[in-house]
matplotlib code that plots the C-alpha trace (Angstrom):
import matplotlib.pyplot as plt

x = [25.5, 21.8, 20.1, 20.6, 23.9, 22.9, 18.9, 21.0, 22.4, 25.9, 26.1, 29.7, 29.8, 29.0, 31.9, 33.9, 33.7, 34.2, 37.8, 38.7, 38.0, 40.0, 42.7, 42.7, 43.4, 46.2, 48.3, 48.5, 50.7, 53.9, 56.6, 59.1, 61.1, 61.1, 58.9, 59.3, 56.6, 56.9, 54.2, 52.1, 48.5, 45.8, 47.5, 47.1, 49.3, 52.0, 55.5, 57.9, 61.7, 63.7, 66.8, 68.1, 67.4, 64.7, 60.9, 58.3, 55.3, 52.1, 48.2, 44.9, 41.4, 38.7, 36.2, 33.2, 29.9, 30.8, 31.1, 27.2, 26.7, 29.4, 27.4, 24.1, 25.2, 28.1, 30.3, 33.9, 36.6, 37.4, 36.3, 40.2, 41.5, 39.5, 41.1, 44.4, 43.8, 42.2, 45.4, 48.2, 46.5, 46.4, 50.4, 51.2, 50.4, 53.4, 55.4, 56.4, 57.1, 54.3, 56.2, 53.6, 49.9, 48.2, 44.5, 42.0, 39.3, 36.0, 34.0, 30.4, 31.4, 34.5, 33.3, 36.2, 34.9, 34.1, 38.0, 39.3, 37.3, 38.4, 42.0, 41.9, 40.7, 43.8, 46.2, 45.2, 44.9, 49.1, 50.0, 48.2, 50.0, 53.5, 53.2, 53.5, 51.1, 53.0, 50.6, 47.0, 44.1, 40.8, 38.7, 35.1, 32.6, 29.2, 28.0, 29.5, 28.9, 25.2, 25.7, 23.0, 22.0, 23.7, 26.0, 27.9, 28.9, 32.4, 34.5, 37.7, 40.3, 43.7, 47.0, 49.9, 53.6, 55.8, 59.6, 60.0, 63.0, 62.6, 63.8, 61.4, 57.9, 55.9, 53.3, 51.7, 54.4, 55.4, 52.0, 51.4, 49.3, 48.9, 50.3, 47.7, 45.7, 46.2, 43.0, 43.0, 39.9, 38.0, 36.8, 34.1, 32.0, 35.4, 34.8, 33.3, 29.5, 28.2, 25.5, 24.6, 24.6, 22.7, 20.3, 19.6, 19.5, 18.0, 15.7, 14.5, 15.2, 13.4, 15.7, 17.5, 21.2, 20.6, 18.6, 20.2, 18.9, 19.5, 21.8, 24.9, 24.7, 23.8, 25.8, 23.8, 23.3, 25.9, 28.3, 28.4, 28.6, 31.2, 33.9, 37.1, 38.7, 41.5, 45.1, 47.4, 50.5, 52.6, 51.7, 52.8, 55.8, 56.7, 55.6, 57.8, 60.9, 60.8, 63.1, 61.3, 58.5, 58.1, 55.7, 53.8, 50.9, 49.6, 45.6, 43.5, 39.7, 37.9, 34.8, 34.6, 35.1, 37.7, 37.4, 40.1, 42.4, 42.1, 44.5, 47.1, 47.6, 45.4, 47.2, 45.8, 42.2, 41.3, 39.8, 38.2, 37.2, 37.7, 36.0, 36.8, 33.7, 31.2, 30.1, 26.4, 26.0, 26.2, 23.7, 21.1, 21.9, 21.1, 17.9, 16.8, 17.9, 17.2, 20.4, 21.5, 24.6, 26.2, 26.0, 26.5, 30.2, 30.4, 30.0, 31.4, 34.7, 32.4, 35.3, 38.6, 40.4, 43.4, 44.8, 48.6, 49.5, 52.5, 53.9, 52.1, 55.4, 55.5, 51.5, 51.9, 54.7, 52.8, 49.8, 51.4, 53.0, 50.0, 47.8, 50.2, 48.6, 45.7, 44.1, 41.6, 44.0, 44.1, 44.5, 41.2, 42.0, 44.6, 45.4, 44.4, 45.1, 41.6, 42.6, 40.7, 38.5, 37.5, 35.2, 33.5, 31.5, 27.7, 26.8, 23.8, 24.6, 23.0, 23.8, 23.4, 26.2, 28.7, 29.0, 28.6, 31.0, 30.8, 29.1]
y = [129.4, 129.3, 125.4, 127.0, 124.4, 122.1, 121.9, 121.6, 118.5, 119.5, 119.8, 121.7, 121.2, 117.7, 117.1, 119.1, 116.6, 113.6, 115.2, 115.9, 112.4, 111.0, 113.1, 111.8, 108.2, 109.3, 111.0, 107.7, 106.2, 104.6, 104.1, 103.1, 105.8, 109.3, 111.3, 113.9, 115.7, 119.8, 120.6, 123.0, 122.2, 123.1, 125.0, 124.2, 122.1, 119.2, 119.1, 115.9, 116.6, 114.9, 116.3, 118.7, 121.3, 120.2, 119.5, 118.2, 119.6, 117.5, 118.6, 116.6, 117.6, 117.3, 119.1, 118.1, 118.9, 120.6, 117.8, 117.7, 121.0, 119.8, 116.4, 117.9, 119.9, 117.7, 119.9, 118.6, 120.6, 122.7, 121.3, 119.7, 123.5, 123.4, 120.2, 121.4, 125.0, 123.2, 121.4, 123.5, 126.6, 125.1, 123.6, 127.2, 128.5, 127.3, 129.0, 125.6, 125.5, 122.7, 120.9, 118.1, 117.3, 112.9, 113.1, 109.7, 109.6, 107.4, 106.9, 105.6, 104.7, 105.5, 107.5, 108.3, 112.2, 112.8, 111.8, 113.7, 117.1, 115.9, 115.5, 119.2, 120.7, 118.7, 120.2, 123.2, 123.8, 122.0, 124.7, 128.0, 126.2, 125.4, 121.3, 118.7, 115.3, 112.2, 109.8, 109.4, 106.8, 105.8, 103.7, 102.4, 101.9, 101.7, 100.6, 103.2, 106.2, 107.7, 110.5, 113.1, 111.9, 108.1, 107.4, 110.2, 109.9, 110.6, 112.3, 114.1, 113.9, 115.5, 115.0, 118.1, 117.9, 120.6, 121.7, 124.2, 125.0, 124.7, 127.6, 129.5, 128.0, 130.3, 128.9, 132.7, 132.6, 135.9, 137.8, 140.8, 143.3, 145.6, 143.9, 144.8, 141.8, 141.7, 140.2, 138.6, 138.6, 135.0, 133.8, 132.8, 130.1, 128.6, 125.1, 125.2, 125.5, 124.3, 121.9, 124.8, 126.9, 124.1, 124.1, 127.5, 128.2, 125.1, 123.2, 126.8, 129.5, 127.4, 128.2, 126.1, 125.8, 127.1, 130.0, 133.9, 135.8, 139.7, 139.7, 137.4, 139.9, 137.0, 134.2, 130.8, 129.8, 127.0, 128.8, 131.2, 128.1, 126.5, 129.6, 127.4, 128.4, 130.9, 129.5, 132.1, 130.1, 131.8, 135.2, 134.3, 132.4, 135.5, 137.5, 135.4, 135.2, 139.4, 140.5, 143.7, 142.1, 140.6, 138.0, 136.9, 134.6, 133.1, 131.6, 130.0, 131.1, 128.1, 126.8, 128.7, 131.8, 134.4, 132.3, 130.8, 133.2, 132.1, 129.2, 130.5, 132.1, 131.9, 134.6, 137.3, 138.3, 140.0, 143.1, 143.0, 147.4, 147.3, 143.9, 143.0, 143.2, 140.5, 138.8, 138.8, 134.7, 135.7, 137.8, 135.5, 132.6, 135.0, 136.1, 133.0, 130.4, 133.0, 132.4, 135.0, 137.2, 136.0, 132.2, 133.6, 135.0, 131.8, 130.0, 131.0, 133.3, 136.1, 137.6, 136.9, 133.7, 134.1, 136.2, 137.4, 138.8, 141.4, 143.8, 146.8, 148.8, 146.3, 146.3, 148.7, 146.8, 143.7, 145.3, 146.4, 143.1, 140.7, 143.1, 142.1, 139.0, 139.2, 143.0, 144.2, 143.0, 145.3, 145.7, 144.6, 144.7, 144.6, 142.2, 142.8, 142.1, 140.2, 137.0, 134.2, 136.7, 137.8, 141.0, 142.5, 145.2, 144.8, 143.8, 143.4, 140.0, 142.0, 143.2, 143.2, 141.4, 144.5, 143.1, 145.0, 146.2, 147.4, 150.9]
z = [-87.6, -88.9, -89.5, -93.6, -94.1, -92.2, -93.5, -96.6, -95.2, -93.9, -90.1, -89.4, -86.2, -86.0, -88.4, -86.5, -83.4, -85.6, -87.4, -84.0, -82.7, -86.0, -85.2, -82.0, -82.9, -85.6, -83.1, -81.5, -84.5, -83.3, -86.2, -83.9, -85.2, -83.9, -85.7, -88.7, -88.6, -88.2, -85.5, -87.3, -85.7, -87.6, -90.5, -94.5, -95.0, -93.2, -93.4, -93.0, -91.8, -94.7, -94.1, -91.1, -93.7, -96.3, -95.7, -97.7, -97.8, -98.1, -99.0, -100.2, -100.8, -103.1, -105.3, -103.0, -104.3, -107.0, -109.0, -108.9, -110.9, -113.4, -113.6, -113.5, -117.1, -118.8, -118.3, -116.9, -118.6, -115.9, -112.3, -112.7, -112.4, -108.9, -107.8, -108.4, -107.1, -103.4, -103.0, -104.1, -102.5, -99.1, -99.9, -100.8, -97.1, -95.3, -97.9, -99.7, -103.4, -105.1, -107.3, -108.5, -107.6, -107.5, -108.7, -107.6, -109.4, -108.9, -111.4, -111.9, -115.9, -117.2, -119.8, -122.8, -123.8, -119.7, -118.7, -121.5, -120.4, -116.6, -117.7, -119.4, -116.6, -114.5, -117.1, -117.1, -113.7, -113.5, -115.7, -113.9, -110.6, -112.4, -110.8, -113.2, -112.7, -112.8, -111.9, -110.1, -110.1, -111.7, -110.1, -111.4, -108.6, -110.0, -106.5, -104.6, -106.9, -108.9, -111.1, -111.5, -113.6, -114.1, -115.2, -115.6, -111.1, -110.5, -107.3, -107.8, -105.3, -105.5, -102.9, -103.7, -102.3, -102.5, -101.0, -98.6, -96.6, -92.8, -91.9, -94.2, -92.9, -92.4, -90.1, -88.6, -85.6, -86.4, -86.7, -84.2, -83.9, -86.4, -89.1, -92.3, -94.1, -97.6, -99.4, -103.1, -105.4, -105.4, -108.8, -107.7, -105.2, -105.7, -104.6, -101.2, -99.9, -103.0, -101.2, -99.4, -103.0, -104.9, -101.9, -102.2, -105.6, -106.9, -104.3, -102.4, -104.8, -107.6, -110.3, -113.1, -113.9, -117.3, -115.3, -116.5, -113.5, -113.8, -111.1, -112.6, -115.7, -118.6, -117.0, -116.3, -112.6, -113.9, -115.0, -112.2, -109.8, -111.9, -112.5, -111.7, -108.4, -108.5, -108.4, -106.3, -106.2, -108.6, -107.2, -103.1, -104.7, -106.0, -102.5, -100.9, -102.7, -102.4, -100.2, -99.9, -97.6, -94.5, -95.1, -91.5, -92.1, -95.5, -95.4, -98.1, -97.8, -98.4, -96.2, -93.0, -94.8, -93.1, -90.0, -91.7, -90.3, -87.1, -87.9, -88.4, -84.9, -81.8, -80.2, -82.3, -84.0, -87.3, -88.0, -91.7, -92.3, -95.8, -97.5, -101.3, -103.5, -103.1, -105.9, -106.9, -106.7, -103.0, -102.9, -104.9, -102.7, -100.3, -101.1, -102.7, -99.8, -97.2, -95.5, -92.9, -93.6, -90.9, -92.1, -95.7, -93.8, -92.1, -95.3, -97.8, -98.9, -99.9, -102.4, -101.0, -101.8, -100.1, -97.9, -97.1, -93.6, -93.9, -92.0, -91.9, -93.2, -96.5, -97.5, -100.4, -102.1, -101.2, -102.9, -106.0, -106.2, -105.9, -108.3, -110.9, -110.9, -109.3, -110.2, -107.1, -104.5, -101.7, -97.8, -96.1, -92.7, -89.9, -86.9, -83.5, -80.0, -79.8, -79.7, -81.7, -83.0, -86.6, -87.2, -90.2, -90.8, -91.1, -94.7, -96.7, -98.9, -101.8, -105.0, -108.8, -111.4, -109.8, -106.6, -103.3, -101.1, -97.2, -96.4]

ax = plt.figure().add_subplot(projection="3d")
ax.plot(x, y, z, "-o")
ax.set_aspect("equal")
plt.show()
């Protein structure tokens, strides 16, 4: 990776050694009880043995940086949609069903109209997923948290459980070679590598959030960095429960890009020759932050939200089916024998409000 991210002020690889450490020191944890967890290193999601049959499925995350754009213009009715979509996304991976989704949320103030246009965005998001919301947390920490501006500060934190019998996990065991990569259309920035967007855009590009440059085809810079994040969970329900399709492997395409991939199996690699359409944002953070396309890769999802691994006998029915819901899903790609390895071809993070695709 280029010093772009981390010039931005988010060093990867230096939080990569510190989860690693953390992880270290939870492994450690002694219940006195045999433990329930599924080993499923690295993957989306965990899942807890209840019963010999019956797991739970457990996934948190956040809306990260985001939040800043949504601050920055007053608008909070749909950065919920991305806090649900981040968690029941990643729950959605190991083929469990989400069934209800926590939110914590820190405030600066707690501001009446801003929790109402947070909560929204929480509903709506609950119904695109089909989870209900039970319960969750605000907290006021006016020392902790400064908006931009103040008061309006807040963080967004959501925690997703879900059912999922054990022998239906799919945790990428049974990807091989030549199995095709099924690649669904992002919405958007979604919510990852937005410091690295606002840094770009903003503090190097010198442009404003109420900014219409040609290239995102009359949308603000705002509203192009706020498009909610695109809930598949309906859509691989549905891939799964057809009988019709051998489902292998199941990522999320969030920060890291489609090195996500890579955790799902170690055994294999990924060969992207046919790349969804890149969205324009892409291109101007490109050429305004003078990022490399190989960090922009690295980055960001470029495109493709989510991917599905089938068997290269079923990708035409899995096509048909996830286009029903998601139109502009297609086959990107295959697995290889290349193990630990992800390739795409040579692209130009260009483009005008149509996107780009690869030569």
């Amino acid at each position: 990776m280029s010093d772009a991210y981390a010039a931005a002020g988010v060093d990867t690889h230096r939080a990569d050694r510190g989860v690693a450490a953390l992880v270290d020191v939870l492994r450690t944890i002694d219940t006195g009880s045999p433990s329930r967890v599924v080993p499923l290193p690295g993957h989306y999601a965990s899942v807890i043995r209840l019963t010999p049959d019956l797991g739970v499925a457990l996934a948190t995350d956040s809306v990260g940086s985001k939040v800043i754009v949504a601050e920055q213009v007053q608008r909070f009715s749909t950065i919920g949609i991305d806090c649900v979509a981040m968690n029941v996304n990643d729950l959605v991976c190991v083929g469990a069903q989400p069934v209800a989704v926590l939110d914590y949320l820190a405030v600066e103030r707690a501001d009446p109209a801003m929790l109402v246009a947070l909560g929204e965005g929480l509903k709506r998001g609950a119904e695109l997923a089909g989870v209900e919301i039970p319960g969750g947390e605000v907290c006021q920490l006016p020392e902790v948290l400064r908006g931009h501006p103040s008061p309006y500060g807040f963080d967004l934190v959501g925690s997703a459980i879900g059912t999922v019998a054990l022998d239906a996990i799919v945790d990428g065991s049974a990807i091989t070679p030549g199995d095709a990569i099924i690649g669904l259309p992002a919405s958007g920035v979604h919510a990852n590598g937005l410091t690295l967007a606002r840094s770009a855009l903003l503090e190097h590009g010198g442009l404003r959030l109420d900014a219409t440059p040609p290239e995102l085809g009359g949308q603000t810079v705002a509203d192009a960095l706020l498009e909610p994040t695109a809930i598949y969970v309906r859509a691989i329900l549905e891939l799964l429960a057809d009988d019709a399709v051998e489902v292998h492997g199941l990522a999320h395409i969030t920060g890291g890009g489609l090195t996500n991939l890579l955790r799902l199996s170690p055994a294999v690699g990924f060969e992207i020759s046919n790349p969804l359409t890149v969205p324009a944002i892409y291109g101007l953070i490109a050429e305004r932050g003078r990022v490399e396309p190989a960090e922009m890769w690295e980055v960001f999802n470029m495109g493709c939200g989510f991917c599905a691994i089938v068997a290269q006998a079923d990708a035409d029915a899995a096509v048909a089916l996830l286009r029903a819901r998601h139109p502009g899903a297609t086959a990107i790609g295959r697995v290889t024998d290349r193990a630990s390895q992800v390739s795409v071809p040579p692209l130009d993070v260009v483009g005008d409000a149509d996107g780009l695709r690869a030569g």
